[in-house]
C-alpha positions in Angstrom: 52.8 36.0 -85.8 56.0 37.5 -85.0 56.4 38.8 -81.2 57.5 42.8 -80.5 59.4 43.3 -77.3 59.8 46.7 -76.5 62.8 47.5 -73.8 63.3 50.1 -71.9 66.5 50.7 -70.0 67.7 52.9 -67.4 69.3 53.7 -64.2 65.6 53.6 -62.5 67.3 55.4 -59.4 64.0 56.2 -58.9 61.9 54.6 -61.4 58.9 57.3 -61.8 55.5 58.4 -63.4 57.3 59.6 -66.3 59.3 55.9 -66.9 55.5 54.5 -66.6 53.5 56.7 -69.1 56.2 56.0 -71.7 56.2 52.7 -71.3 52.1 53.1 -71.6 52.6 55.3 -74.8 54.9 52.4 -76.5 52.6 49.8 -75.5 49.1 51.3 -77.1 50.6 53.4 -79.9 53.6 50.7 -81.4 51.4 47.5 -80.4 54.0 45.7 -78.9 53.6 42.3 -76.4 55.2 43.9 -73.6 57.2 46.3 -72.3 60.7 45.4 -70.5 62.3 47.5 -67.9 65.8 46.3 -67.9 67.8 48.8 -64.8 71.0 49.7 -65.6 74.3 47.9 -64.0 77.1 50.2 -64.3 76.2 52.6 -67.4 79.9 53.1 -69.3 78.8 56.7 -69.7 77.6 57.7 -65.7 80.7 55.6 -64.5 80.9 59.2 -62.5 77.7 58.9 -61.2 76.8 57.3 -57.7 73.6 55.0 -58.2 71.4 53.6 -55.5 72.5 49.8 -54.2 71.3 47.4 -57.5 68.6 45.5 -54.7 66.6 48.5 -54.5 66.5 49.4 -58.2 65.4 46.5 -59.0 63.0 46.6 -56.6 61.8 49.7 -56.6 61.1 48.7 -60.4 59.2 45.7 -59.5 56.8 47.4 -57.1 56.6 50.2 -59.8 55.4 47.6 -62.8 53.9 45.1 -60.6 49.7 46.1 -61.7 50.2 46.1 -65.7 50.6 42.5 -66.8 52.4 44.0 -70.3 55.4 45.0 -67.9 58.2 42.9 -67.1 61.5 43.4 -65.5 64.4 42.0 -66.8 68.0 41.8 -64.4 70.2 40.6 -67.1 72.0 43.6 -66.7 72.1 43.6 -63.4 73.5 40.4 -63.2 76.3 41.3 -65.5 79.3 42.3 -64.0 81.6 45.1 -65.3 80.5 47.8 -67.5 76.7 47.9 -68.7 76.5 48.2 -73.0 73.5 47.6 -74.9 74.9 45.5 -77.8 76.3 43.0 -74.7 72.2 43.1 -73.4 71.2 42.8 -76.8 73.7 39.8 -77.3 72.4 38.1 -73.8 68.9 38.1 -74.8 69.1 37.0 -78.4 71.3 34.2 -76.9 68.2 33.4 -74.3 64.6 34.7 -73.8 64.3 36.8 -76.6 65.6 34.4 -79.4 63.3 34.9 -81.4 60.8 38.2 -82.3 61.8 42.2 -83.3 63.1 44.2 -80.5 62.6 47.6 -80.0 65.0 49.6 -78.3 63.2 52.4 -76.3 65.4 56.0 -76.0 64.7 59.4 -75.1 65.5 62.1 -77.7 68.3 63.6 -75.8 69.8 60.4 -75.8 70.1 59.7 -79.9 72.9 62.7 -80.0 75.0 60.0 -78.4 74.2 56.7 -79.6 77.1 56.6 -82.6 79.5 57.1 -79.7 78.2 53.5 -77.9 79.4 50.4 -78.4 79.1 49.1 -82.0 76.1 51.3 -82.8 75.6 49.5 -86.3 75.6 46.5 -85.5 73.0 47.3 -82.8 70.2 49.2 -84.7 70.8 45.6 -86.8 69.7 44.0 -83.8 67.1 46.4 -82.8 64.8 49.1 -84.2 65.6 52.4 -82.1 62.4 53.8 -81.1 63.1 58.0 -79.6 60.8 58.9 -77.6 59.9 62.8 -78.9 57.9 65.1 -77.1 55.4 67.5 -78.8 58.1 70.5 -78.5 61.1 68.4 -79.9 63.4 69.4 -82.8 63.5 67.3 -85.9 65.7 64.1 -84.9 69.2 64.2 -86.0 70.5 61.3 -87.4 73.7 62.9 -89.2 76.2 61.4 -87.0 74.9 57.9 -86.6 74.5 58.0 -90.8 78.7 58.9 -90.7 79.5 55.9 -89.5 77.7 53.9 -92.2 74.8 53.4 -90.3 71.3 53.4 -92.2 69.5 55.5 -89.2 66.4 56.7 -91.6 65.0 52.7 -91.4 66.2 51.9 -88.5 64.5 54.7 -86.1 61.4 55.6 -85.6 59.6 57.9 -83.0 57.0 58.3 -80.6 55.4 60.9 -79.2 55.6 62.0 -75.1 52.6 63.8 -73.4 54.4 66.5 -72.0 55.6 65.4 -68.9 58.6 67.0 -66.8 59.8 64.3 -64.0 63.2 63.1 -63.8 65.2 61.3 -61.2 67.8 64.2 -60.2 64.6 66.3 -59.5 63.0 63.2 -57.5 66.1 62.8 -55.7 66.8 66.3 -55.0 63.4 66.6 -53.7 63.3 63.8 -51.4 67.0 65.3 -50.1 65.0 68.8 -49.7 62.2 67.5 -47.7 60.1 68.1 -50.5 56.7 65.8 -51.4 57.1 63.0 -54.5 54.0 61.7 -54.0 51.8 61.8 -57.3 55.7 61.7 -59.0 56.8 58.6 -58.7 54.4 54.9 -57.8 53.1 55.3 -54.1 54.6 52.2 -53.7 58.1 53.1 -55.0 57.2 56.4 -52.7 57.0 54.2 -49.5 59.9 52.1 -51.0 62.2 55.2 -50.7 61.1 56.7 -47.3 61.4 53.1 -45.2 64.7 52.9 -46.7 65.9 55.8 -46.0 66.8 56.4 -50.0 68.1 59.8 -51.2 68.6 61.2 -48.0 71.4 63.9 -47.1 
């Protein structure tokens, strides 16, 4: 029986309820083996972007995924130095833990306007089925730009549908900068994570 991995990357700066439920959706509605949360080194498209120190990321990930035994964290791209691209994850775990299997690359639907501009976008959905995650609301997926560049985005995407569910981590970060409550946002763990750290703060 051939094993489904399902990962799903990201900055996790914070990791929140809305990461969670996703990850929940994939899992009962694709019927994978597990979901992997696999936080973002140093994304080649937020190179502008300050993140959180990599140790509490990770972290804040672990404490977030640590009661659902289909979650797993992976660090390979933590561990990576330089620039963070899928197709170099992909590569890593093809060449280790995930030999063997289908991976599923988890995406958000805002995300799939810019996947032909990453590296070697062909040659990726060849390594992985693209899964966007749509919500309810979403416009028809547009796969006109990926199909330019030759490749065949109609059998190698598929979607799944969000509950309507509006958390992001600028908001939680802006909040917790405000003095505003994040509790019932994010994890209470990855809530007390962020106050005895001091995380987000002005």
């Amino acid at each position: 029986m051939t094993v489904r991995r399902a990962l799903l990357g990201g900055t996790f700066d914070p990791i929140h309820n809305g990461h969670l439920i996703l990850a929940q959706e994939v899992l009962w509605r694709l019927g994978v083996d597990g979901v992997w949360f696999i936080p973002a080194g140093l994304p080649w498209m937020k190179r502008e972007v300050p993140l959180s120190d990599k140790e509490h990321r990770r972290k804040m990930v672990e404490i977030a995924i640590a009661s659902n035994p289909a979650f797993h964290l992976s660090t390979v791209e933590l561990d990576r130095p330089g620039d963070t691209f899928t197709i170099d994850t992909l590569d890593e775990l093809r060449a280790g833990e995930m030999a063997d299997g289908e991976l599923l690359q988890v995406i958000g639907a805002d995300t799939l306007r810019s996947v032909h501009l990453w590296k070697e976008p062909k040659r990726m959905l060849e390594m992985a089925q693209l899964v966007v995650a749509k919500r309810p609301s979403s416009l028809e997926l547009d796969l006109r730009e990926l199909e330019a560049i030759g490749v065949p985005a109609t059998h190698r995407i598929s979607t799944v549908e969000m509950p309507l569910i509006d958390i992001s981590g600028t908001e939680l970060r802006r909040r917790v900068r405000e003095g505003e409550p994040v509790r019932y946002l994010a994890p209470d763990g990855v809530v007390d994570y962020i106050e005895q750290n001091g995380l987000y703060q002005r």
